[in-house]
N, C-alpha and C positions, 0 to 999 in steps of 0.2 A: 307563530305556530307552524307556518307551511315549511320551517326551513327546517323545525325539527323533525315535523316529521317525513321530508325527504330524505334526510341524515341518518334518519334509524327505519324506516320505510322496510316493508318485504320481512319476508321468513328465514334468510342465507344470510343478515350478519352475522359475521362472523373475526370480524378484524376494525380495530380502533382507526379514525381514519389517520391520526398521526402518526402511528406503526405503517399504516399503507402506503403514506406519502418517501417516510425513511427508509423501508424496502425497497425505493426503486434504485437508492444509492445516489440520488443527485440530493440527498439536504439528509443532515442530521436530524436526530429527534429532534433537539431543542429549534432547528432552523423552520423544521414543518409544525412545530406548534406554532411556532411565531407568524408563518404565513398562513396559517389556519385562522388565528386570531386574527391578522390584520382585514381579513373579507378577501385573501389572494382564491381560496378555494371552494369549490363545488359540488356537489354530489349529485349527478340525473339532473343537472340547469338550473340545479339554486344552490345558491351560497349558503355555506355552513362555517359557522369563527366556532365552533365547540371540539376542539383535537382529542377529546374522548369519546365521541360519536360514531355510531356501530356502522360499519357499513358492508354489503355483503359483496361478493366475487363479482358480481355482474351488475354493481352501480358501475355507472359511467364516474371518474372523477377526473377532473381537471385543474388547475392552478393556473391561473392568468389566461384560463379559454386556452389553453393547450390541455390535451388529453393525459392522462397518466394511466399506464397502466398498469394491471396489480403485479408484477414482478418483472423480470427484466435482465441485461445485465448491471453488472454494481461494481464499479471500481472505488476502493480504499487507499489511504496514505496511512499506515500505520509505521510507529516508533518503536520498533520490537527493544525491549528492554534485554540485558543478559540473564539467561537463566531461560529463556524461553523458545521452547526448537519451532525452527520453522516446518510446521507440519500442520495436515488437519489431524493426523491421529498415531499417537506416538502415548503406547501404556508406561503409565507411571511417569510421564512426563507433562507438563505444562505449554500447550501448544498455541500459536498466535491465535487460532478461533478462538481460545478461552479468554482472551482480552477484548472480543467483541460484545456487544451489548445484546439482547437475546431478540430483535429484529431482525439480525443477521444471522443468525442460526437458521439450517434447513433450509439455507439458499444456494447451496452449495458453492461455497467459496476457497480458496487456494491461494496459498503465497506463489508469487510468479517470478521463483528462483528464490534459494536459499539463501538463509543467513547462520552462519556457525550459531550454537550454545549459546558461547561466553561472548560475540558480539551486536553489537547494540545497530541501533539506524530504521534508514528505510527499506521496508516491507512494502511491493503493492498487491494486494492483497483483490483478486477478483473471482466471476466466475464464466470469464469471457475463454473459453480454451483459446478459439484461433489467434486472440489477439494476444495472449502471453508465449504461444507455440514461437509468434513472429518473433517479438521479444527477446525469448530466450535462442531463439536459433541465431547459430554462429555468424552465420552469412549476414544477418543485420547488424552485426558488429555494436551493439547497442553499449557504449561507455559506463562503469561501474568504478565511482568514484568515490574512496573511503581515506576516513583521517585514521591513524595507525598514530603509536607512540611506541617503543620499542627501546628495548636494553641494549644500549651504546649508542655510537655518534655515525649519524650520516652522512655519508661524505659524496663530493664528485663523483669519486670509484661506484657509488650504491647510484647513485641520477645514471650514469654511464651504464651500468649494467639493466638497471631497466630497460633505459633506450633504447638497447641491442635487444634484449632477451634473457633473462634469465635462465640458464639452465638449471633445473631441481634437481636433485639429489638422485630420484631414480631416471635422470635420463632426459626427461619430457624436456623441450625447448617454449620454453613463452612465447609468445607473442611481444612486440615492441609494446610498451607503456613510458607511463609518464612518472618521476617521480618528484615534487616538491617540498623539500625539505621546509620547515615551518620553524625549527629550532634544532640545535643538535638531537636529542632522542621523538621529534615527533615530524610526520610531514601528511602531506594528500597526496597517493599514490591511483593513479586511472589505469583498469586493466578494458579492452577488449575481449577479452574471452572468461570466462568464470567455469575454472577448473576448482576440484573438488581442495578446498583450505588452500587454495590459490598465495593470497596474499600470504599466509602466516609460513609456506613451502620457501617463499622466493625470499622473504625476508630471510627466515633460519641459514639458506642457503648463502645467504651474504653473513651470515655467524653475527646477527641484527635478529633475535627471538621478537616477533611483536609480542606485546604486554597490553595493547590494549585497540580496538578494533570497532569503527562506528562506518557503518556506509550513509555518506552522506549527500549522491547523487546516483540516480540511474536511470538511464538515459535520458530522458526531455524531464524527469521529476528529480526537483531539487526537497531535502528535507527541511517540512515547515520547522522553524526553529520557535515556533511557538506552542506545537505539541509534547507534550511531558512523555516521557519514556511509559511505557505500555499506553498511552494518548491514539487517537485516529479519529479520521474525518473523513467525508466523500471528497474524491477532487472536485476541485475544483472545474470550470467550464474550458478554463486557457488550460490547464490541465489533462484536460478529457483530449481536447484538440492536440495535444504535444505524443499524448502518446499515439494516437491514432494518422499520425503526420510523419512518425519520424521512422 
């Protein structure tokens, strides 16, 4: 009995403790019921396995005798599916919040850099500004690595002109990248810089339309190829450390 009523104790709950465990962004729902259940958590110094248990703003909770606290920053790997703009708020559109689960609502979270409409991949998805400010500034040169399939055949000529630079149509001069042909119409193109329909500018400009558009690295996060298109998870710990390293 003492552990229930530690777990629902006081007049201010107000929040499930497995919703409170999943807000802080280090474990999914299902991963903080599981550690809820296994005796990993605690609420005010006693252990509570009941991940429906009320508990208010100012329990103490902990998981394995480390503290947790009630919010935080939160970093995501989301699988943006096409059809879905990268925005928190964009009318009459379908935006990456609306594929979060509603624990993550009113945390204020942001995709940290764009991904077109019509293409699919990784999204990281947080609400840390300085560390996506770093990220997306140029001078960190942070690698943006996407599989591309496109109308007609890549040749030398398309690897060579990455290499250099691509110049676009109105002028602007790329950056050197990388280009990896994978079959005649599809390859993994790596940019440095992420100017606005970058990839889809440089291809057209080599008269190579991409037709089809997945980001599938950027910078130290590679995409889990085990989450379904509109899918997401917390990073993981190596994760956490890659983007805060690099």
């Amino acid at each position: 009995m003492m552990a229930v009523w530690a777990c629902e104790k006081g007049g201010t709950a107000v929040e499930r403790l497995d919703k409170r465990l999943a807000s802080t962004g280090k474990w999914s729902r299902k991963e903080a019921r599981e550690l809820i259940r296994a005796g990993r958590a605690a609420v005010d110094g006693v252990p509570c396995r009941a991940p429906e248990a009320k508990v208010g703003e100012d329990a103490a909770v902990t998981v394995d005798g480390a503290p947790v606290g009630s919010g935080g920053p939160v970093y995501l790997m989301l699988n943006k599916p096409a059809g879905v703009v990268s925005s928190t708020d964009e009318p009459g559109e379908r935006t990456v919040l609306d594929l979060l689960g509603e624990e993550y609502r009113g945390l204020g979270l942001f995709p940290a850099g764009r991904l077109d409409k019509d293409a699919e991949g990784l999204v990281l998805l947080t609400n840390d500004g300085p560390l996506a400010h770093r990220l997306l500034a140029p001078r960190s040169h942070v690698d943006k690595v996407y599989y591309i399939e496109v109308d007609g055949a890549l040749d030398e000529g398309d690897v060579e002109a990455v290499r250099r630079g691509v110049t676009l149509g109105d002028g602007y001069e790329c950056l050197p990248g990388e280009l990896e042909p994978l079959s005649p119409g599809s390859a993994h193109i790596t940019l440095h810089e992420g100017k606005y329909h970058q990839v889809k500018r440089m291809m057209a400009a080599r008269g190579k339309p991409v037709t089809y558009l997945k980001r599938v690295r950027f910078g130290p996060l590679t995409l889990d190829q085990d989450l379904p298109r509109g899918g997401w998870r917390p990073l993981n710990e190596e994760e956490r450390k890659g983007i805060f390293s690099h």
